[in-house]
C-alpha positions as CSV (number, residue, x, y, z in Angstrom):
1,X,44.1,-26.8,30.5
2,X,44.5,-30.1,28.7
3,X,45.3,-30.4,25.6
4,X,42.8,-32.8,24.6
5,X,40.2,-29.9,26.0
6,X,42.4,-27.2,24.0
7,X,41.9,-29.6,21.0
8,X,37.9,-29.8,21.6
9,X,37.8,-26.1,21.6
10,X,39.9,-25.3,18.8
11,X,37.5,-27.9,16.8
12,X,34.3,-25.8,18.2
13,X,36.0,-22.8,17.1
14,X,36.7,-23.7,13.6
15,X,32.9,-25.7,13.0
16,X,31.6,-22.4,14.4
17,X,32.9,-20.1,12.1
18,X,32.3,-22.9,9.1
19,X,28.6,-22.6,10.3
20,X,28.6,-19.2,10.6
21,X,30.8,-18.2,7.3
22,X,27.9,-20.6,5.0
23,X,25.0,-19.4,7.1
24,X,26.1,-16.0,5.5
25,X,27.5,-17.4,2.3
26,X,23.8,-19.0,1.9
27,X,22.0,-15.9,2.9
28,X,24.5,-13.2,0.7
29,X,23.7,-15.4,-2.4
30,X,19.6,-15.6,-1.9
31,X,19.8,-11.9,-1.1
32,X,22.2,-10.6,-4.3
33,X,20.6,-13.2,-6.8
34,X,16.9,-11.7,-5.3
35,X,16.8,-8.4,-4.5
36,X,19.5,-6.4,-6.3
37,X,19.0,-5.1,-9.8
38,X,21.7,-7.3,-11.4
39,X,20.0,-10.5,-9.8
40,X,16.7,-9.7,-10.9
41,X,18.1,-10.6,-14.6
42,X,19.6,-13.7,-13.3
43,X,17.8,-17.4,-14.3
44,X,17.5,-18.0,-10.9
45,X,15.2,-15.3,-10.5
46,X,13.0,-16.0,-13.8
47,X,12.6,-19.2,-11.8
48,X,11.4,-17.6,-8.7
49,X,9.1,-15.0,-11.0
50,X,7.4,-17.6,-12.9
51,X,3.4,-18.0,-12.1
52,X,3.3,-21.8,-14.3
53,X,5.5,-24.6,-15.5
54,X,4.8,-24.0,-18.9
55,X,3.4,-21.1,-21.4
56,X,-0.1,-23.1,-22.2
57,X,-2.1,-21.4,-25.1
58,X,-4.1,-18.9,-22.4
59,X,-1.2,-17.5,-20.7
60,X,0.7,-16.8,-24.1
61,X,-2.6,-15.2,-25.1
62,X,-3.3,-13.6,-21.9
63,X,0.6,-12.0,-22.2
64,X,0.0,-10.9,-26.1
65,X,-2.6,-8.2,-24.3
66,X,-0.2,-7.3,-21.7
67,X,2.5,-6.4,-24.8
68,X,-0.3,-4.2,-26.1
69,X,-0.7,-1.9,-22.8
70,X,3.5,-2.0,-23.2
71,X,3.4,-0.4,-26.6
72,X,0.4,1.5,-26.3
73,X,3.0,3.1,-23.0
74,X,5.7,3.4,-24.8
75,X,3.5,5.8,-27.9
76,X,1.9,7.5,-25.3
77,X,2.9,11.2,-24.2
78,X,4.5,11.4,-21.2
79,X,6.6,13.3,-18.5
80,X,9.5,11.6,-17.0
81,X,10.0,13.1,-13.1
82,X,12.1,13.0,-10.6
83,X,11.8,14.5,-6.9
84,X,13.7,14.2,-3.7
85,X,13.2,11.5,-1.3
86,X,12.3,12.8,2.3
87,X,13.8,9.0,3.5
88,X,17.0,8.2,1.7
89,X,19.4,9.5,-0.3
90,X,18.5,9.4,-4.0
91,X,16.0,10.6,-6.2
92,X,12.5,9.3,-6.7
93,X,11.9,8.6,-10.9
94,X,8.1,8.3,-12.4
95,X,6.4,8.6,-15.3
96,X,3.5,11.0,-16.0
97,X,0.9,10.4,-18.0
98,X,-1.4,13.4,-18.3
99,X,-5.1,13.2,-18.8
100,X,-6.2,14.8,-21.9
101,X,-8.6,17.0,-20.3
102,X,-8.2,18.8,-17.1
103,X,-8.9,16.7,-13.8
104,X,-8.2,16.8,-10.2
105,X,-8.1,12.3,-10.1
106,X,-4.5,11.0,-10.2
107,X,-4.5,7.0,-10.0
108,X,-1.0,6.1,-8.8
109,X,-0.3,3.2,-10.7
110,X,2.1,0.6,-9.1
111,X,4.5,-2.3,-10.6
112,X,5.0,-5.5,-9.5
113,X,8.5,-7.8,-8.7
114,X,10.9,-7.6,-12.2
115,X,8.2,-5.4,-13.8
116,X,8.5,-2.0,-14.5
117,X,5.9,1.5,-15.7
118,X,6.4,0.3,-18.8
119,X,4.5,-3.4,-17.8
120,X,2.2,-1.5,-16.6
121,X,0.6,0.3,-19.7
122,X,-2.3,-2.2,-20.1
123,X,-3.7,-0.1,-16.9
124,X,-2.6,3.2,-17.1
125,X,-4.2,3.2,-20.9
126,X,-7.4,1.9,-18.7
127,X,-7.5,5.3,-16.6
128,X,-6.6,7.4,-19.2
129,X,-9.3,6.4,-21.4
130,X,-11.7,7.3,-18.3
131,X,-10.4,10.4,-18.3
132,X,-7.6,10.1,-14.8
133,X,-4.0,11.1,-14.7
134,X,-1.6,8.5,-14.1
135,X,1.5,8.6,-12.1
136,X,3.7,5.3,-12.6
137,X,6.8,5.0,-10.4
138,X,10.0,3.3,-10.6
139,X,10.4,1.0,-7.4
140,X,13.5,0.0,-5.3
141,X,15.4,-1.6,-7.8
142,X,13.6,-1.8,-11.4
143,X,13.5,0.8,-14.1
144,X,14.8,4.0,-13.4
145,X,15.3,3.9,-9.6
146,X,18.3,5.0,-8.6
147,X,18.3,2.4,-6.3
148,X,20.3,-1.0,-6.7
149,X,18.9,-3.0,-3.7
150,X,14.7,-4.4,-4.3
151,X,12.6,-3.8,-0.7
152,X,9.7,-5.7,-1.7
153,X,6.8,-2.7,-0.9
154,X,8.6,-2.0,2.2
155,X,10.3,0.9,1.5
156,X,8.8,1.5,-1.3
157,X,5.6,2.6,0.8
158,X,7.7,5.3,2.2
159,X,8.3,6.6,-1.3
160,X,4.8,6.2,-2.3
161,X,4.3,8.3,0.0
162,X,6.6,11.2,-1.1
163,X,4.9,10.7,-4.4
164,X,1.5,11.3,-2.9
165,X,2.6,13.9,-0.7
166,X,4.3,15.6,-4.2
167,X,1.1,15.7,-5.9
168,X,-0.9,17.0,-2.8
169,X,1.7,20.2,-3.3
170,X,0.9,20.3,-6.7
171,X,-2.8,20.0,-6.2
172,X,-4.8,20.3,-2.4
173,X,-7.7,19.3,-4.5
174,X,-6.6,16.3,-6.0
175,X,-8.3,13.2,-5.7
176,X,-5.7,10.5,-5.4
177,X,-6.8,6.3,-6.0
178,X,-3.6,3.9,-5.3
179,X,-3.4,0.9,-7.7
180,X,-1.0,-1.6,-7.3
181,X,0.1,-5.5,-9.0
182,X,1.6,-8.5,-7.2
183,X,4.9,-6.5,-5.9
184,X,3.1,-3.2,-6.2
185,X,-0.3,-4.5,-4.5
186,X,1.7,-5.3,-1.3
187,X,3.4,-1.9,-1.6
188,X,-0.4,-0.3,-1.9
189,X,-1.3,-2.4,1.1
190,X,1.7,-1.4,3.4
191,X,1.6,2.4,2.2
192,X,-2.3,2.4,3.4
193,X,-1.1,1.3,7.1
194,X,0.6,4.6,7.1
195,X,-1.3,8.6,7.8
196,X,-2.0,9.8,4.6
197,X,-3.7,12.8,3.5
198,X,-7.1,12.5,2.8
199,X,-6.5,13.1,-1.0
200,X,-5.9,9.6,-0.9
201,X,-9.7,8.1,-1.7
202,X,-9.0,4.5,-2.5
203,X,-7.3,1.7,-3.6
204,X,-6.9,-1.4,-5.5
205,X,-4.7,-4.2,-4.6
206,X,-4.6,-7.0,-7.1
207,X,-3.2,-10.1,-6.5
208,X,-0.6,-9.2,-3.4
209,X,0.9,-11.0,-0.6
210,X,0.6,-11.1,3.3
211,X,4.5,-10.2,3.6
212,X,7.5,-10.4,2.3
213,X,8.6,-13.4,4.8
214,X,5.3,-15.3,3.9
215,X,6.1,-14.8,-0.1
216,X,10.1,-16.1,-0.1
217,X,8.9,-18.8,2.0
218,X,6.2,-20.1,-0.5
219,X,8.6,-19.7,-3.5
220,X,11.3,-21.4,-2.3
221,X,9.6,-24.4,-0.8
222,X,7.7,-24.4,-4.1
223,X,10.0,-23.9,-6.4
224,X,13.2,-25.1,-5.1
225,X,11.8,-27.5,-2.5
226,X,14.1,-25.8,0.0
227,X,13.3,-25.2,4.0
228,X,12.9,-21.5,5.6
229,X,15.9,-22.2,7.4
230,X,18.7,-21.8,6.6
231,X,18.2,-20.0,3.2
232,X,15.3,-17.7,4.7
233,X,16.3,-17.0,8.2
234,X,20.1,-16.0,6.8
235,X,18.5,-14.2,3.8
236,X,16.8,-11.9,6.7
237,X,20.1,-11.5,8.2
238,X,21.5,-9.9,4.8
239,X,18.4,-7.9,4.6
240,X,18.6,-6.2,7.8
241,X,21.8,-5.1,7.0
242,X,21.6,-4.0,3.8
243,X,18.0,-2.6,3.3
244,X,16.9,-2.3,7.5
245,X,14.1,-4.1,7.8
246,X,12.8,-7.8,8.6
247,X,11.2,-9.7,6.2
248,X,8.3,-10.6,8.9
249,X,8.0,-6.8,9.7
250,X,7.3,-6.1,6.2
251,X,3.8,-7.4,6.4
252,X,0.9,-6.3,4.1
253,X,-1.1,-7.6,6.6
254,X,-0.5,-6.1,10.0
255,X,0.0,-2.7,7.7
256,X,-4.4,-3.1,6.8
257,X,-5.0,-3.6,10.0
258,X,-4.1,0.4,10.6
259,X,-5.5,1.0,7.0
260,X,-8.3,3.8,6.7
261,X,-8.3,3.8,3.1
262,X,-11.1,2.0,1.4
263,X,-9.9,-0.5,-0.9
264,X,-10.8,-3.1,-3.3
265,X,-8.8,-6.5,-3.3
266,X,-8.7,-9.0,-6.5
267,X,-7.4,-12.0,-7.3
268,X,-7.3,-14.8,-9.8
269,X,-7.9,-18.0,-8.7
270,X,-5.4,-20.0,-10.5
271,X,-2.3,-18.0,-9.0
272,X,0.8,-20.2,-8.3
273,X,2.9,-17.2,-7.6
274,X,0.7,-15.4,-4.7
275,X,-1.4,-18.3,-3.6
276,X,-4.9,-17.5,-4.0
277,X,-5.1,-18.2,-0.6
278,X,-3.8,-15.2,0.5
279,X,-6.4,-12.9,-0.7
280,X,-9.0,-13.7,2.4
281,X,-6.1,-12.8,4.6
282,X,-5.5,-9.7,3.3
283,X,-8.8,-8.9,2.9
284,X,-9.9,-10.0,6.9
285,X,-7.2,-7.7,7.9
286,X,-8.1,-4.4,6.7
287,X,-9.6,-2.2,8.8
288,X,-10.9,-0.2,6.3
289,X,-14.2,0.2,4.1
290,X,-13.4,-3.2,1.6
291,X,-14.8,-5.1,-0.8
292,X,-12.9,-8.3,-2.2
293,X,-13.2,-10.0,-5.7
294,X,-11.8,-12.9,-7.7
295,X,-11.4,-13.3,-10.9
296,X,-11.6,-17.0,-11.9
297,X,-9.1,-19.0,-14.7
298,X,-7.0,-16.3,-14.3
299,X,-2.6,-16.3,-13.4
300,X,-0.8,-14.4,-11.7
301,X,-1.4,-10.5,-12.7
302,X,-3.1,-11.1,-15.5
303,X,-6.7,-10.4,-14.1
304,X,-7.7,-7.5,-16.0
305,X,-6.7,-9.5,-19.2
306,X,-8.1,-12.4,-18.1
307,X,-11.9,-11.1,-17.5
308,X,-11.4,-7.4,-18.4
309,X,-15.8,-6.9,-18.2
310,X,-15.2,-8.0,-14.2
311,X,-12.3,-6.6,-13.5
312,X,-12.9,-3.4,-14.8
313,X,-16.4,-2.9,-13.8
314,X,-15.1,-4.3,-10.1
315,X,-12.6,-1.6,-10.0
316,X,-14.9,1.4,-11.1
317,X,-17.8,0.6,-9.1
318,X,-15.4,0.9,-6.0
319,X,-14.0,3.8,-6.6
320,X,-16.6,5.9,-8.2
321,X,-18.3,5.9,-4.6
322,X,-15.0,7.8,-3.4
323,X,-14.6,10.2,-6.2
């Protein structure tokens, strides 16, 4: 061989692994500063979570009710529990909010991306005023999960499950309703593609996304004015090897397409975060008795804040024909 040919090659080798070493250099970052617990306190992220440029006079006001349902959760008597996963090896952590009286309704109440139970008091005080028990869960990677790597739904469908299946054991005459935010919607979406039991009556999905490949690709051409490829694709990569699934797989949509629960979607129609957009094609998809709503003026997750009288009376028309 010549050595001028020994020379091309050698370069080939060495641009190749270059390529290769900051396709995964690019990919390790968007993965650890996005979906591990110690990213998710990281600017970059608060960049990626933001629903608006700026706090305008609504949204402060909108997020002044939303630290009411946090304080109102943090007064309330509750049970903190933890069970077995039947999928991986950890433990499962929620908190319990009995009813005051005696009732055979659970609604499993669902956070969203860098939220937490806690975020979520403004609707578990909701249920428990009507009467319901609420079951809050710690997803992959927030609050109490034992878990440092965030799945995005994905996974977390699997231990939604487990949770339902927990309370089924508990109670074969309980009536379960699913409600999940942003993050938590998409994991009430995917968990509905799976069997459940028929304890499972209904859901609510409010304000989540198609997939998880669909939702990093509208933040970061959004918010960093970046392209799918490389960040994206190489992000995938990570993914696959550190949490087993593909970001396209984890679809909200092609998961209501199975679905068999009936379910309520809602959205505000001035969502940057999940693009308003998204609701019809969640909504077309599922194969299940639906009914979709939107909430107009109102942000990301902050629908039952924004127009409480629609939201609410939305939600409780819907399930109330399953209960």
């Amino acid at each position: 061989m010549k050595k001028s040919t020994k020379k091309v090659l050698k370069t080939a080798g060495i641009v190749g692994t270059s390529a290769l070493a900051t396709y995964y250099m690019i990919g390790n970052c968007f993965y650890h500063f996005t979906l591990t617990k110690k990213g998710l306190e990281t600017p970059f992220v608060a960049k990626i979570a933001s629903g608006s440029k700026k706090d305008d006079e609504e949204k402060i006001r909108l997020n002044k009710l939303m630290e009411v349902g946090k304080d109102w959760f943090k007064n309330a008597d509750k049970e903190k529990i933890a069970i077995k996963s039947s999928n991986f090896h950890k433990n499962l952590h929620a908190d319990y909010i009995f009813a005051e009286n005696e009732t055979n309704i659970c609604v499993i109440v669902i956070h969203g991306y860098t939220s937490s139970p806690c975020s979520m008091g403004v609707y578990a005080q909701k249920y428990h005023e009507l009467g319901y028990n609420v079951l809050m869960p710690s997803l992959n990677g927030h609050a109490d999960s034992e878990s440092n790597v965030v799945t995005m739904g994905w996974n977390d469908r699997l231990d939604v499950i487990d949770w339902i299946n927990y309370l089924v054991e508990s109670n074969p005459d309980i009536k379960i309703i699913l409600h999940g935010v942003s993050m938590g919607a998409a994991t009430t979406m995917m968990t509905t593609g799976e069997e459940l039991p028929s304890n499972v009556v209904a859901a609510v999905a409010d304000c989540g996304y198609t997939s998880v490949w669909d939702i990093f690709d509208n933040k970061i051409k959004n918010n960093f004015k970046m392209h799918a490829f490389p960040t994206l694709y190489s992000a995938n990569t990570i993914n696959k090897i550190y949490s087993g699934f593909d970001f396209k797989k984890a679809s909200s949509v092609e998961q209501l397409k199975k679905s068999k629960t009936p379910t309520i979607f809602l959205h505000g129609d001035k969502d940057t975060f999940v693009p308003y957009e998204m609701l019809d094609k969640v909504y077309d998809a599922c194969a299940s008795e639906k009914e979709k709503v939107t909430i107009p003026n109102s942000p990301h997750a902050r629908n039952s804040c924004a127009n409480p009288e629609l939201y609410w009376n939305s939600i409780c028309n819907f399930i109330n024909k399953y209960l």
